[in-house]
C-alpha positions as CSV (number, residue, x, y, z in Angstrom):
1,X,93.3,85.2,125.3
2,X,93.1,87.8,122.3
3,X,89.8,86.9,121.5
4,X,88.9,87.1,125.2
5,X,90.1,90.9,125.5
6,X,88.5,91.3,122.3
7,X,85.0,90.5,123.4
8,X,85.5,91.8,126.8
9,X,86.2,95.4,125.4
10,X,83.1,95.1,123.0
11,X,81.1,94.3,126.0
12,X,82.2,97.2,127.3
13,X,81.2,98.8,124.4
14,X,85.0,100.7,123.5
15,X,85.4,98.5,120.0
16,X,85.6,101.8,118.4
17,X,88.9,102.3,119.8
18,X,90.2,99.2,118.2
19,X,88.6,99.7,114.7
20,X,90.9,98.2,111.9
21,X,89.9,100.7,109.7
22,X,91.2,103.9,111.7
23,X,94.7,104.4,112.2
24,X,96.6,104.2,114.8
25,X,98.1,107.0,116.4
26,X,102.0,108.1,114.4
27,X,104.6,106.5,117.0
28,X,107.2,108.8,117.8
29,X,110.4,106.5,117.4
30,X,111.4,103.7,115.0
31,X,113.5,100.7,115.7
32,X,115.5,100.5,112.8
33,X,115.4,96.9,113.2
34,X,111.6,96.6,113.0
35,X,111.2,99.0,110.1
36,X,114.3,99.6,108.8
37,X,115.8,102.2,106.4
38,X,115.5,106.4,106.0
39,X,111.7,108.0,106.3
40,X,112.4,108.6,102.7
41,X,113.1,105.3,101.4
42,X,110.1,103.7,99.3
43,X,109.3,101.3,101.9
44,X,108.1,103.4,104.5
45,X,106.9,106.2,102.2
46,X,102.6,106.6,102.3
47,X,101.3,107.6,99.3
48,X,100.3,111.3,98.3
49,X,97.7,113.0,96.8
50,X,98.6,113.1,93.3
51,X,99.3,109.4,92.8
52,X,97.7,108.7,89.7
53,X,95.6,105.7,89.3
54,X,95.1,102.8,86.7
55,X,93.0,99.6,87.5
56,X,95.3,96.2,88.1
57,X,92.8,93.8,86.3
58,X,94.6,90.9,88.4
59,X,94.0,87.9,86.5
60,X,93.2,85.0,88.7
61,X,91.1,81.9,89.3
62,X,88.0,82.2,92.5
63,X,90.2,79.3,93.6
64,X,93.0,81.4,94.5
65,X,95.3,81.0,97.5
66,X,96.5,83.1,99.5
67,X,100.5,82.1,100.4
68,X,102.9,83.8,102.3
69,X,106.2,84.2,100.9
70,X,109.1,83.7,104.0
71,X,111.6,86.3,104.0
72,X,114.9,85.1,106.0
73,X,115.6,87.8,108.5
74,X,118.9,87.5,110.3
75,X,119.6,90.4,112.2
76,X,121.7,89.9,115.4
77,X,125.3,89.6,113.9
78,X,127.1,88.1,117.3
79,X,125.6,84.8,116.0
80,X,128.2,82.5,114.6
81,X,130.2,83.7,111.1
82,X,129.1,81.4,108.9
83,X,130.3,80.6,105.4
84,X,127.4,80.8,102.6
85,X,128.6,78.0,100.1
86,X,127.2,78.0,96.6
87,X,124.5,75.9,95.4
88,X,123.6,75.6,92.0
89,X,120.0,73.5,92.7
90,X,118.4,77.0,92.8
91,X,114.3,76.5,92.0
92,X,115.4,73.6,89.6
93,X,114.1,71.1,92.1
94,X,117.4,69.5,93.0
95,X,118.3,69.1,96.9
96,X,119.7,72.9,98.1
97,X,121.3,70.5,101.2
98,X,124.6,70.5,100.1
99,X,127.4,73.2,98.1
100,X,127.9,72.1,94.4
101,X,131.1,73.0,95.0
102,X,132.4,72.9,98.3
103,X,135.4,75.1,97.8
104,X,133.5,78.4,96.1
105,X,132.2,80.2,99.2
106,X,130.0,83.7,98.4
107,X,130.7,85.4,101.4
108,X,130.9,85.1,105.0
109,X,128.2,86.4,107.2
110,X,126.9,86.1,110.7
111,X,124.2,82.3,110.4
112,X,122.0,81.6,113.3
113,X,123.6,79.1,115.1
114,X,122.0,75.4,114.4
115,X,118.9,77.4,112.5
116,X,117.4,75.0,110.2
117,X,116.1,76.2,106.6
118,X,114.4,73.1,104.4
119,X,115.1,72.6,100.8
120,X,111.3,72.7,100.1
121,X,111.5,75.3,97.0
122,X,110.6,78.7,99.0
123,X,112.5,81.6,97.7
124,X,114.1,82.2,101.2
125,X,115.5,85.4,100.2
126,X,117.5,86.3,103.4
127,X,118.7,89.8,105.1
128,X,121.8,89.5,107.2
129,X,122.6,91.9,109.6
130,X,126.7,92.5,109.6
131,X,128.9,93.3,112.7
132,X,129.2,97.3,111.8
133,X,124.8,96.9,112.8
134,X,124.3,99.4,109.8
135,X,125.3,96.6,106.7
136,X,123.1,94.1,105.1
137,X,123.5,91.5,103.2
138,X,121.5,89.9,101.1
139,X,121.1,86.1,99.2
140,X,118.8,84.0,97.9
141,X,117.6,80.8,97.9
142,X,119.2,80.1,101.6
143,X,118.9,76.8,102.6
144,X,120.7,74.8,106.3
145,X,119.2,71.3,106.1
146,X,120.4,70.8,109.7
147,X,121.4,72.5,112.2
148,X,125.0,71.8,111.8
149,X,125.0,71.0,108.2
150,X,126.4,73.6,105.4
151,X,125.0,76.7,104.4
152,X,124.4,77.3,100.9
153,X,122.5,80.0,98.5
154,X,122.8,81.0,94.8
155,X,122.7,84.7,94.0
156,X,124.1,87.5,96.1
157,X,123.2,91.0,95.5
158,X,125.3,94.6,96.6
159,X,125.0,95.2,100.2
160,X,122.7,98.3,101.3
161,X,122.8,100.3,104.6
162,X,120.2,100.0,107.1
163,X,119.8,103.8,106.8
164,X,119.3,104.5,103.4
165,X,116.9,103.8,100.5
166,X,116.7,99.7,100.6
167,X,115.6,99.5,97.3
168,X,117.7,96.8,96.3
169,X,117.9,93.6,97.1
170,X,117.7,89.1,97.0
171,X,114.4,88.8,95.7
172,X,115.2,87.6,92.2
173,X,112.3,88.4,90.2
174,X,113.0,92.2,90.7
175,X,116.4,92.8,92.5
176,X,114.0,94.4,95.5
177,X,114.7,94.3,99.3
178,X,114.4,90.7,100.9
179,X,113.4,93.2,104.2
180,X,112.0,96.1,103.4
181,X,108.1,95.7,103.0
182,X,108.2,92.5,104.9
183,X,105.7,91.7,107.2
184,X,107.7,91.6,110.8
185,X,106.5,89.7,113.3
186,X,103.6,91.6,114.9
187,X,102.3,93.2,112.3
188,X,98.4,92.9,111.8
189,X,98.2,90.9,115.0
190,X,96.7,92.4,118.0
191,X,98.6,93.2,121.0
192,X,98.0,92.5,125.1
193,X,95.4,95.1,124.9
194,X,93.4,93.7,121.9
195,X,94.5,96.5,119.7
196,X,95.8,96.1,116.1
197,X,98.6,99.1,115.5
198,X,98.0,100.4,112.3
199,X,100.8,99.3,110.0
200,X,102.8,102.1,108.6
201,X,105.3,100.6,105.7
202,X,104.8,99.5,101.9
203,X,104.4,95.5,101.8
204,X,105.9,93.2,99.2
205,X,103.9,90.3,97.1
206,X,104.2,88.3,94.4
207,X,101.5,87.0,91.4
208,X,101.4,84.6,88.9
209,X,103.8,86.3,86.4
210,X,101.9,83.9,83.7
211,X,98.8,85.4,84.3
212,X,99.5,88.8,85.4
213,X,103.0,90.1,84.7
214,X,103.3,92.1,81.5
215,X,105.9,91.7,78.8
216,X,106.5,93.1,75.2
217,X,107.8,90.1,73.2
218,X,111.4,89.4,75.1
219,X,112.2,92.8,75.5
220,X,113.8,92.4,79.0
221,X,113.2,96.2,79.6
222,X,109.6,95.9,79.4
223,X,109.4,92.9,81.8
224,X,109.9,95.4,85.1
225,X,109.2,99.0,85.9
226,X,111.3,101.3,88.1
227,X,111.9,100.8,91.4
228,X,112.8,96.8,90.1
229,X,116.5,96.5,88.1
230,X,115.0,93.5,86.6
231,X,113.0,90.4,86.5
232,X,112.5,86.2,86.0
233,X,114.6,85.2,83.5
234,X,112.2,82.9,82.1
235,X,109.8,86.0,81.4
236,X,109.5,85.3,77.8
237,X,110.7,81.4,77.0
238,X,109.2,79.9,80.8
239,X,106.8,77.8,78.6
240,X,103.1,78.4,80.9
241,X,105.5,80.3,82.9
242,X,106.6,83.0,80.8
243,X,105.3,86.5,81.8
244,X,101.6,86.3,80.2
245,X,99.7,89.8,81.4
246,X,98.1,92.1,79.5
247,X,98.2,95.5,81.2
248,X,101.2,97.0,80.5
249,X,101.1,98.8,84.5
250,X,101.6,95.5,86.0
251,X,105.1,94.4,86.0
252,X,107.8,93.6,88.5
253,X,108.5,96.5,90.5
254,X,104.8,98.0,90.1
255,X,103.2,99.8,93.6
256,X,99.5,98.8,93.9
257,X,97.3,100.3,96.2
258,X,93.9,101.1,97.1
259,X,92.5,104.2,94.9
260,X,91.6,107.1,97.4
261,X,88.3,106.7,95.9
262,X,87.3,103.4,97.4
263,X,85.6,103.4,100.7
264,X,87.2,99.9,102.1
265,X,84.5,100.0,104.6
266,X,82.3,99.3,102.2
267,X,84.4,96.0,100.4
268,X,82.8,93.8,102.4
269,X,85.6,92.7,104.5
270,X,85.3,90.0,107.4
271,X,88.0,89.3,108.9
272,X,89.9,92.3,111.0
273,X,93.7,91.0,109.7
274,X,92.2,91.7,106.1
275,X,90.7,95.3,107.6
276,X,94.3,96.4,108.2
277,X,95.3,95.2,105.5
278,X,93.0,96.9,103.6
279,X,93.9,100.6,104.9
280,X,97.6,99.7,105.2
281,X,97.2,99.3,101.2
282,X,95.5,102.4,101.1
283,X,97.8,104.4,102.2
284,X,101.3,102.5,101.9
285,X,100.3,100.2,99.3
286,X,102.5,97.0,97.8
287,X,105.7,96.5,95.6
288,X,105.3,93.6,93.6
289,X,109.0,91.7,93.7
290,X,108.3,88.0,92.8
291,X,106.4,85.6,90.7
292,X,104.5,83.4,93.1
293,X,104.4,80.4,89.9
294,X,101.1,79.5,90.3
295,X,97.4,80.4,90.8
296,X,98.4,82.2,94.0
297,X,99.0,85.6,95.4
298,X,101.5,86.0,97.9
299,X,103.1,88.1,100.7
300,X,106.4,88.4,102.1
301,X,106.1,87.7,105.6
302,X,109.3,87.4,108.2
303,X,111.0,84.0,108.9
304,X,113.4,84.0,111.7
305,X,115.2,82.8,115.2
306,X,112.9,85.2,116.7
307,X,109.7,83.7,115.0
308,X,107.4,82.1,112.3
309,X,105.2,84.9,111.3
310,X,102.6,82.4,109.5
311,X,102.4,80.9,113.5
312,X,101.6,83.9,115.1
313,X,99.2,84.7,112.3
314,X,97.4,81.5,113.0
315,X,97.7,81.2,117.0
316,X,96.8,85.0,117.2
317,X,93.2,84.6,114.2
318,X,92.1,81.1,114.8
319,X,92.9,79.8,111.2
320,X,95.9,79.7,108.5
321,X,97.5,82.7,106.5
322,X,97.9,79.8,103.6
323,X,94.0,79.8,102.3
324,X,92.3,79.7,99.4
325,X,88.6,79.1,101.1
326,X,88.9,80.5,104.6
327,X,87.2,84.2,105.1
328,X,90.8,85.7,105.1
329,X,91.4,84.5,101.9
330,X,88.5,85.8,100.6
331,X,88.9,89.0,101.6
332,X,92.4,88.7,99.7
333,X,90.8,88.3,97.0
334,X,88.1,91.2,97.3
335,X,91.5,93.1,98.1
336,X,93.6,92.1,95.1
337,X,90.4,92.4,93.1
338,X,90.1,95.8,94.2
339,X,93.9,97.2,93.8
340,X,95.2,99.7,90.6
341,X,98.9,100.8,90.0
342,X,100.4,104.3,90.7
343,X,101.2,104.6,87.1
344,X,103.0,107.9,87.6
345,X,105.3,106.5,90.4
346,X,108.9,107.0,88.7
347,X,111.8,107.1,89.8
348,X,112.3,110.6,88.6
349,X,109.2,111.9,90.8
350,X,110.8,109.6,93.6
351,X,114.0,112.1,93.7
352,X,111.5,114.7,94.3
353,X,109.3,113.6,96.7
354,X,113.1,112.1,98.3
355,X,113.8,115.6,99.0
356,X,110.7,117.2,99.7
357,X,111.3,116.7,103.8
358,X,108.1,115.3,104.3
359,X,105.8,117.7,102.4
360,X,105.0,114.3,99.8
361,X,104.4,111.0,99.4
362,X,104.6,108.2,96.6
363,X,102.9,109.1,93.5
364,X,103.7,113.0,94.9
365,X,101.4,115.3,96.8
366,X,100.3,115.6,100.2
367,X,101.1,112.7,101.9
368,X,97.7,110.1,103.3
369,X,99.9,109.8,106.1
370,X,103.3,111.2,107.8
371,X,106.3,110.4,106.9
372,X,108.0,107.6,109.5
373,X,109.9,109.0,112.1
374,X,114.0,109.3,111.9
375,X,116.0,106.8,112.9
């Protein structure tokens, strides 16, 4: 049907209005459920003028996938309250099925009832939505291997208010937000008009930290930059894992982007999905919050009752989000090959631009775009 409406409107020559590349228009409201957290916060910040630029230098194979990395959103807290039982199987391969002990529970939290999570190895960072509708909680690796079988994760992190910064959270290779800079169900997909609305938020990914993630010796400060509190604890004795980058700019925590410089109608991009991407990076740009552990790039991309996102992606495009030779993976990998860091993006310029109303954006200055609207 999409790619009906979509040929239907070029026939009738009004493409233009449904170009990747232009934005569309600023909406007016925000559901604090779809894009959560204050205008200020660093996922919904766009980037400003003065964001100062180095060159990435991603290291990584012409064979490289593309992955998407599933964030566990639970956000409707009159589902059953569920205890989360602690697993100690973690990533070490073991089963995450059952508790390893059955008496230590980590907290008690609202669980989709009979929602299935596999012990298959995904991160499954997971936001929960508490009954107060403004706390979130926040664990990782969740795993329900059925649907009335236990619940059981491994770390928790402090809870954060859906109305404030975000910044923290279960992704464990930085302490960022398992929500924020998620790709929501939606997003990049085009509606029941054909259209693709511009998406107007940071995104999250993760590289191979053996490749690309920087370290000084095992320093553990110099494994992550601000806004990360931290990163893998295998960064300097992982064996072929351990943190293996050269470029000191590209850590855990790092915002990439698109330099202003770089015309991105002129990368040579095929697929629309990769399009949007494209300007979303340009003026939003990425967090980097995990190591994907192999010759892969990925992004954070919603998991929930309400949806798969990787499905949508597929049934909406006519082929997979998980790539490494389709024409939307490599556009990925013009995209990755063309991203640099803010380098000046601290957390002392943050406060400012924090309180500047609207007047900046990440990496200070004018603001590519305006700031989200309240919520």
């Amino acid at each position: 049907m999409f790619k009906f409406i979509l040929a239907l409107f070029f026939l009738l020559g009004l493409t233009t209005a449904f170009n990747p590349f232009n934005p569309t228009s600023l909406p007016t409201a925000r559901d604090p459920l779809k894009q959560p957290f204050a205008s200020w916060s660093i996922w919904n910040l766009p980037l400003g003028s003065n964001a100062r630029f180095v060159q990435a230098h991603l290291n990584f194979s012409e064979s490289l996938t593309i992955e998407p990395d599933p964030d566990l959103i639970f956000l409707d807290p009159k589902q059953p309250t569920t205890n989360y039982m602690y697993s100690d199987a973690a990533w070490t391969g073991a089963s995450r099925c059952e508790p390893t002990s059955p008496s230590r529970v980590l907290f008690s939290a609202p669980y989709p009832a009979n929602y299935v999570v596999p012990s298959d190895g995904n991160n499954y960072g997971a936001a929960i939505l508490m009954s107060d509708n403004q706390t979130i909680k926040q664990t990782q690796p969740v795993c329900r291997c059925t649907g009335t079988g236990p619940v059981t994760s491994y770390d928790v992190i402090p809870d954060v208010n859906l109305y404030t910064d975000g910044i923290r959270g279960a992704h464990g290779g930085s302490g960022l937000s398992a929500i924020g800079g998620t790709i929501r169900l939606g997003e990049f997909i085009p509606d029941t008009t054909g259209a693709i609305q511009s998406v107007r938020h940071a995104l999250k990914s993760n590289l191979n930290a053996a490749a690309s993630y920087y370290r000084q010796g095992c320093d553990r400060t110099s494994c992550w930059r601000w806004p990360a509190v931290d990163c893998d604890g295998y960064f300097c004795n992982g064996g072929s894992h351990a943190y293996g980058g050269t470029n000191p700019a590209v850590r855990p925590g790092s915002l990439l982007a698109i330099d202003f410089s770089v015309d991105i109608q002129k990368l040579g991009l095929k697929t629309t999905p990769a399009q949007s991407l494209a300007w979303t990076l340009q003026n939003y740009g990425l967090y980097l919050v995990d190591d994907s552990y192999w010759d892969a790039h990925a992004l954070e991309t919603e998991t929930s009752p309400e949806g798969v996102y990787t499905d949508q992606f597929e049934k909406a495009w006519g082929f997979a989000f998980r790539s490494n030779n389709n024409e939307w993976a490599r556009d990925v990998q013009i995209i990755y090959k063309t991203l640099s860091v803010v380098d000046n993006w601290t957390e002392s310029l943050y406060q400012q631009v924090q309180a500047s109303n609207g007047a900046q954006g990440a990496g200070g200055g004018s603001p590519r775009q305006p700031w989200a609207p309240s919520i």
